[in-house]
C-alpha positions, 0 to 999 in steps of 0.5 A: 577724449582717449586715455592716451590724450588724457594723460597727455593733456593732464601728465607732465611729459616726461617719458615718451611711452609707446601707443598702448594703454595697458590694463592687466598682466600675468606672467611675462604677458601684458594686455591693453584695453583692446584685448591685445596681448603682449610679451613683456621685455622690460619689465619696468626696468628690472623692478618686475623680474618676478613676473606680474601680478606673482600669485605669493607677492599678491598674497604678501601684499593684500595680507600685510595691506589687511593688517598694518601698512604705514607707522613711520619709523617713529615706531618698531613693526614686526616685519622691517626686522626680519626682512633687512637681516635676510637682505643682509645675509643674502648681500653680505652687508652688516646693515641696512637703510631702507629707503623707498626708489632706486634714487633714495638709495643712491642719495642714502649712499652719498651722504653716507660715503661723505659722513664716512669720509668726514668721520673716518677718514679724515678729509676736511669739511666740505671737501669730500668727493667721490668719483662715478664714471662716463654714461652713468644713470643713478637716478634724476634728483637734482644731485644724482643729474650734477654728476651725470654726463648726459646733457640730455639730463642736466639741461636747465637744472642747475646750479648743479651739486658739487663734489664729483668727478667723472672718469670713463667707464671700465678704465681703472688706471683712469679711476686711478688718476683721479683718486685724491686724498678727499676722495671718499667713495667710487660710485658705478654700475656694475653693468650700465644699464640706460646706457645701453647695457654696457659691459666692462672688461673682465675683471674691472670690479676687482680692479676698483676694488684693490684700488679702493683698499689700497687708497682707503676709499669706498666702493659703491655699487649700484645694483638697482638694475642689475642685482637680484638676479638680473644677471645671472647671480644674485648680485652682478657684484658676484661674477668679479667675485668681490664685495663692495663697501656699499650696494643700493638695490631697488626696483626687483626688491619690491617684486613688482608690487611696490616701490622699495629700495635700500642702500646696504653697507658696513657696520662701520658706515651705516652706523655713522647715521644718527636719529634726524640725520636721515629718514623717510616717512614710507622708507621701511614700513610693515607693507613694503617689508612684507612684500620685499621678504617675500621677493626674496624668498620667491628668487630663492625658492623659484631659483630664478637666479638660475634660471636667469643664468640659464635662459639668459645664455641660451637667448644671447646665443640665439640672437647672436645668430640673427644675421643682419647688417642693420645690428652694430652690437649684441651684449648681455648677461643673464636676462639682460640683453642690448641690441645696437642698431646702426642709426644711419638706418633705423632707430631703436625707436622704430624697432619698438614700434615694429615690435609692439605691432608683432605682441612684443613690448620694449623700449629703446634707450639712448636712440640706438639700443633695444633692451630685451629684460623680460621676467625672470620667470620666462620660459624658453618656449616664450623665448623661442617665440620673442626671437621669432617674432623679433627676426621677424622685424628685422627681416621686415626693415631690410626688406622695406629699406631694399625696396626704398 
């Protein structure tokens, strides 16, 4: 039996991945057990914007595993320390939770905007609520799906949690409206990433944020996809030139050695937790410190911010000038790209097969968008050939519905 059908006979089917079996990587590069080679341009989702197998996260990784790995918090390890105060400085947040996936750290920063709310502002027991917006993806735990508006996501799991409203994206008077005085926290991506990658209009941040300081109510941000560099700024928070009340990063905090997560936040929230209110066995252990101060160190140090910033507009511009009628949109910003194809004419999904046969991997979301997320530490040598290669497909798909 091959790989493919073991995992499928044996793995719950939950992803619908592309034929390939892959068993190492380097850089931007990945290789399957044929001895294929192919660029990376997801980069599972942004958790590998340093590359893979980056010779200083291998180097924390195998030292810190040498060492010390899991305690629990019951215990202080030399290396949580060090790493939440860097991650503060670098965010501008006061403290830290760490936690271990993207999802941990959003349900960290709900149950932290309802203490807030119950404590601080005042609202009644049980009456909390905070607001998140059209085409969101937080996550898929039972109460991140209660306030998803994709049915796709919530379709036989309820009863779902209570709580939320939702009002659509990049619409602030709509945020506006729906703010009460039990409205606790704005919860939103800065940019939507599963959905498509989805951009508001200018200045949609600082609108939430006055909205937010007007009405006494916090602004969360999840950066799980899009902070660390993604974007071209450390944080996407940072092109609106605002700071939110609370920011949950994950996924490039781990440097695509581990999974690691935190939800940030002001004093005067996160120090409303007390011992047994929350936890996590894994969440902040010596191992995923180690790795995680590293990460950091490695974005700074290798200035792959900038070069996010850099790269990330030139390919914009390149595949904006790809002239075809078979795309509807191209957006992006920093290393972060979505092209949206017409579906009356080729899915997203073929398009990743197609892509795949020319070393190129992807993957569609939503049946009409192709994302392009490589590494941060692409080249524009490598970027040349991607686009290359990408056209290529293009041209070949026009030529075969010509001939249709």
């Amino acid at each position: 039996m091959s790989i493919m059908d073991t995992e499928n006979k044996f793995c719950a089917h939950n992803y619908h991945p592309l034929p390939v079996v892959l068993t190492h990587g380097e850089g931007v590069w990945l290789w399957d057990d044929k001895g294929n080679k192919y660029m990376d341009m997801m980069s599972a989702y942004s958790a590998v914007s340093h590359g893979h197998t980056h010779p200083r996260m291998l180097k924390a990784l195998t030292e810190q595993a040498s060492k010390l790995a899991i305690t629990s918090r019951a215990f202080y390890t030399d290396k949580l320390a060090p790493f939440l105060e860097k991650l503060c400085a670098i965010s501008g947040m006061d403290m830290a939770l760490p936690m271990n996936t993207g999802a941990e750290a959003v349900e960290t920063g709900i149950k932290a905007a309802r203490l807030w709310g119950y404590n601080v502002k005042g609202i009644p027991d049980n009456q909390a609520e905070i607001i998140v917006v059209q085409d969101n993806f937080h996550g898929r735990t039972t109460t991140v799906v209660s306030f998803s508006s994709d049915e796709e996501y919530k379709k036989g799991f309820g009863p779902f949690t209570p709580g939320f409203k939702i009002v659509p994206y990049g619409d602030v008077e709509a945020m506006r409206d729906a703010v009460t005085d039990n409205t606790c926290a704005i919860l939103v991506e800065p940019i939507q990433g599963e959905a498509g990658i989805k951009i508001p209009p200018a200045g949609y941040l600082k609108g939430l944020r006055e909205l937010c300081d007007e009405k006494n109510v916090l602004l969360l941000v999840d950066e799980i996809q899009s902070g660390l560099g993604r974007t071209g700024k450390t944080f996407c928070f940072q092109h609106d030139n605002i700071m939110p009340d609370g920011l949950m990063l994950g996924k490039a905090l781990g440097g695509g050695m581990m999974a690691i997560s935190c939800f940030l936040a002001r004093r005067d929230v996160l120090e409303l937790f007390q011992p047994g209110s929350h936890g996590s066995t894994f969440g902040g252990n010596p191992l995923s410190s180690a790795v995680g101060m590293e990460s950091l160190l490695v974005l700074e140090e290798e200035k792959l911010v900038e070069r996010s910033a850099e790269l990330g507009a030139y390919m914009l511009e390149e595949i904006k000038k790809i002239d075809s009628n078979l795309i509807r949109f191209i957006r992006g910003k920093g290393l972060w790209i979505g092209v949206d194809f017409d579906p009356a004419q080729i899915s997203a999904r073929a398009i990743c097969e197609r892509m795949q046969e020319k070393g190129i991997l992807s993957k569609e979301t939503h049946d009409t968008v192709v994302r392009f997320a490589p590494p941060l530490v692409i080249t524009k040598e490598e970027i040349d050939w991607a686009i290359e290669q990408f056209t290529s497909v293009i041209r070949d798909v026009e030529s075969t519905l010509v001939a249709a």
